[in-house]
C-alpha positions in Angstrom: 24.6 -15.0 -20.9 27.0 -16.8 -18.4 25.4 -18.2 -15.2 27.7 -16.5 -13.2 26.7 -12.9 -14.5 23.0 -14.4 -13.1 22.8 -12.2 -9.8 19.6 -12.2 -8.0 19.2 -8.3 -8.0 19.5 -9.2 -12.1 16.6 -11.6 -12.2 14.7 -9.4 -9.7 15.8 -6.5 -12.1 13.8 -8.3 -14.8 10.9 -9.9 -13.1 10.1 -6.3 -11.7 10.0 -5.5 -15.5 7.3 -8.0 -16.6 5.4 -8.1 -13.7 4.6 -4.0 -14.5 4.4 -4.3 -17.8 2.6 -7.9 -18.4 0.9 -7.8 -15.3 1.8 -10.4 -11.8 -1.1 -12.7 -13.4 0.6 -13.1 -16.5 4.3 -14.0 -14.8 6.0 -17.1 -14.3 8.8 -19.0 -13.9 9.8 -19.8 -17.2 9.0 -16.7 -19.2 11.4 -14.9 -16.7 13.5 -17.2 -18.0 13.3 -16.4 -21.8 13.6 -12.7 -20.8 17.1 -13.4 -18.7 18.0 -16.0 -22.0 18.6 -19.1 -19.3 17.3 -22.3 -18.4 14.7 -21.9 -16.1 16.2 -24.4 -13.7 19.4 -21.7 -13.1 16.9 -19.2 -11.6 16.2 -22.0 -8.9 20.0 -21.7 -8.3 19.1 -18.1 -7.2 15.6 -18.5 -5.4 14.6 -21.7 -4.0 10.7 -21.2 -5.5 8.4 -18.3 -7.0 7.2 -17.2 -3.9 11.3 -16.3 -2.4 11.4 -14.4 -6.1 8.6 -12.3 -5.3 9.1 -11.9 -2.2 12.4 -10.5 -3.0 10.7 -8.5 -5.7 7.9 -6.8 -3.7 10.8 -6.1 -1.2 12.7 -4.5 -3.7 9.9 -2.4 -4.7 9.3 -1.1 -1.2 12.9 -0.7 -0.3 13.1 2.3 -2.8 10.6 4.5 -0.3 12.1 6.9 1.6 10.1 8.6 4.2 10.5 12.3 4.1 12.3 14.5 6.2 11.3 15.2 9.5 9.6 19.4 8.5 6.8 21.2 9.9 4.6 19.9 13.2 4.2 16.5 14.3 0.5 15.9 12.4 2.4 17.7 8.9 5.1 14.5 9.4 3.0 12.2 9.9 1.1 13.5 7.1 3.6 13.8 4.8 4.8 10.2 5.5 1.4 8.8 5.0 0.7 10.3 1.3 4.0 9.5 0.6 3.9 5.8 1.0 0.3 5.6 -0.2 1.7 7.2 -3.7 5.0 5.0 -3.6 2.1 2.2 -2.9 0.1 2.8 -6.1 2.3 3.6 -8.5 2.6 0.2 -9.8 -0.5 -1.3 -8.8 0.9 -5.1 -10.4 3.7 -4.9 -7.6 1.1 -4.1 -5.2 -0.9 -6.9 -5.6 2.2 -8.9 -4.1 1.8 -6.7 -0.9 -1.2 -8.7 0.5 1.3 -10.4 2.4 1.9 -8.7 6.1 5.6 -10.3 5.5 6.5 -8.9 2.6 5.2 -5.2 3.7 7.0 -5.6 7.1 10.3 -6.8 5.5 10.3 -4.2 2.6 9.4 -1.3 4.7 11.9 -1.1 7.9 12.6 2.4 7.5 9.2 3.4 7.3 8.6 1.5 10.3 11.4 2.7 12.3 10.1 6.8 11.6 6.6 6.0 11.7 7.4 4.8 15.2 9.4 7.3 16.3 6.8 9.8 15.2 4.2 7.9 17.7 6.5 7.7 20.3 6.2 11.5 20.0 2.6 11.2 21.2 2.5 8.1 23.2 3.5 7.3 27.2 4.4 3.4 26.8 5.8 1.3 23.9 2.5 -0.7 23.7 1.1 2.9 22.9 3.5 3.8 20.1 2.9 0.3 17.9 -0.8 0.5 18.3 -0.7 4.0 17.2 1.8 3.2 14.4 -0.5 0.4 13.3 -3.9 2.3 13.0 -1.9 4.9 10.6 0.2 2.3 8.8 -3.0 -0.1 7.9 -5.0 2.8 7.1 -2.1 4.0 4.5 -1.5 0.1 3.2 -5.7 -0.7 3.3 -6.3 2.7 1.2 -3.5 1.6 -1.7 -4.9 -1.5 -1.7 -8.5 -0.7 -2.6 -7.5 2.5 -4.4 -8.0 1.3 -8.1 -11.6 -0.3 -7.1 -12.4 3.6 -6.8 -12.9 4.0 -10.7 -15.8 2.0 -10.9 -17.2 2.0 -7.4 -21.0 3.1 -7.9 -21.5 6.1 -5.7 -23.3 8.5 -7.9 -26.9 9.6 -7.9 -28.3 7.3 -10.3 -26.2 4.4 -9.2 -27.9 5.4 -5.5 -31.4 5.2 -6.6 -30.9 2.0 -9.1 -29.2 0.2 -5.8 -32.2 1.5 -4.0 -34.6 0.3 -6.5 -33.1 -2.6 -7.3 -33.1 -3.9 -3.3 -36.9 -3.7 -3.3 -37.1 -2.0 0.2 -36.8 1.1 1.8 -33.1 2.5 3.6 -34.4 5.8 5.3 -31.2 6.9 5.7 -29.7 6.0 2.7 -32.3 7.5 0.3 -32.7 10.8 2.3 -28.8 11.1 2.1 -28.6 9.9 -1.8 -28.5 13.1 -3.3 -24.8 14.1 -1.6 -23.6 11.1 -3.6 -21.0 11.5 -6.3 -18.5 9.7 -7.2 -15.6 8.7 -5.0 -11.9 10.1 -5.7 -10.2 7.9 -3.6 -7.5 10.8 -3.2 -9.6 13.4 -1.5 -11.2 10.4 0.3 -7.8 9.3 1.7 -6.5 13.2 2.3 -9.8 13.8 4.1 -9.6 10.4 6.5 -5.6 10.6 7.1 -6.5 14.3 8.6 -9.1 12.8 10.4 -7.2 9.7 11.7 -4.5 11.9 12.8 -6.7 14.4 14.6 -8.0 11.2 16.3 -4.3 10.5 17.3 -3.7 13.4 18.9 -6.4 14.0 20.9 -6.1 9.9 21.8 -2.8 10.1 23.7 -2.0 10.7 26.9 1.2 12.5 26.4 1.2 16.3 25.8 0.6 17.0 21.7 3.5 18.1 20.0 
């Protein structure tokens, strides 16, 4: 392939590619390379280092979200917007492993800043208001994708209650008289359930009359 045919949205193209199917542990440098059929050294033509490609690659990744339309009351946008980004998020969990980095989340995601803000501002009397409201949603949406595949295998059920209980050697009161409502944990009813909540907690938070 020519150099000059060597865009950067090509090679982030292809490194997207990899990264989802070989996993972000499994990429480098100069098996992006062999997949783009050039010297490695022409990538660094492109991207001063691996940490400008991926940044440019989880940006790319984000970019594609779109929040929805603004449709129903305020708490059914802010709703909507939440599960939205949480399922654009997690639906390649390799790209979201790059998305530890505040920078790259706050780059990618200007769009969904700008009408998660206006949506606050909605609710909120000063500016200082709006972002800290913004912020609470936004981390709660970013923390939940993060943690969601730890969900499979987090022990929550009966018998993982009582072993954990046994196994500590002493007594939680609480804990054991509230084992048996243990089951285990679908992250996505957890997450529907605590967004409602959060947003409840919004509302009733603000000074400005609730839309």
């Amino acid at each position: 392939m020519p150099t000059l045919d060597l865009t950067p949205d090509r090679i982030v193209t292809v490194a997207r590619g990899l990264i989802s199917e070989h996993g972000l542990s499994d990429f480098s440098m100069r098996k992006l390379a062999a997949a783009l059929d050039v010297n490695p050294m022409t990538i660094y033509l492109r991207f001063d280092n691996k940490d400008a490609l991926l940044d440019a690659v989880a940006r790319a990744s984000l970019a594609e979200f779109k929040a929805p339309p603004a449709d129903g009351t305020w708490s059914e946008q802010v709703r909507a917007l939440a599960i939205g980004l949480r399922n654009h998020l997690i639906h390649d969990r390799e790209t979201l492993r790059l998305l530890n980095d505040a920078d790259r989340l706050s780059a990618g995601l200007l769009g969904t800043l700008d009408r998660g803000l206006e949506l606050m501002s909605a609710i909120t009397s000063t500016g200082e208001d709006t972002v800290a409201a913004f912020r609470v949603l936004f981390w709660h949406v970013v923390g939940s994708a993060l943690v969601s595949a730890a969900f499979d295998d987090f022990p929550g059920s009966r018998s993982d209650i009582g072993d954990i209980l046994t196994g500590a050697g002493t007594t939680h009161t609480h804990l054991a008289a509230h084992a048996v409502h243990f089951g285990r944990v679908d992250g996505d009813e957890l997450f529907l359930r605590s967004t409602d909540l959060l947003i409840a907690g919004l509302r009733a938070d603000t000074p400005k009359d609730n839309p």
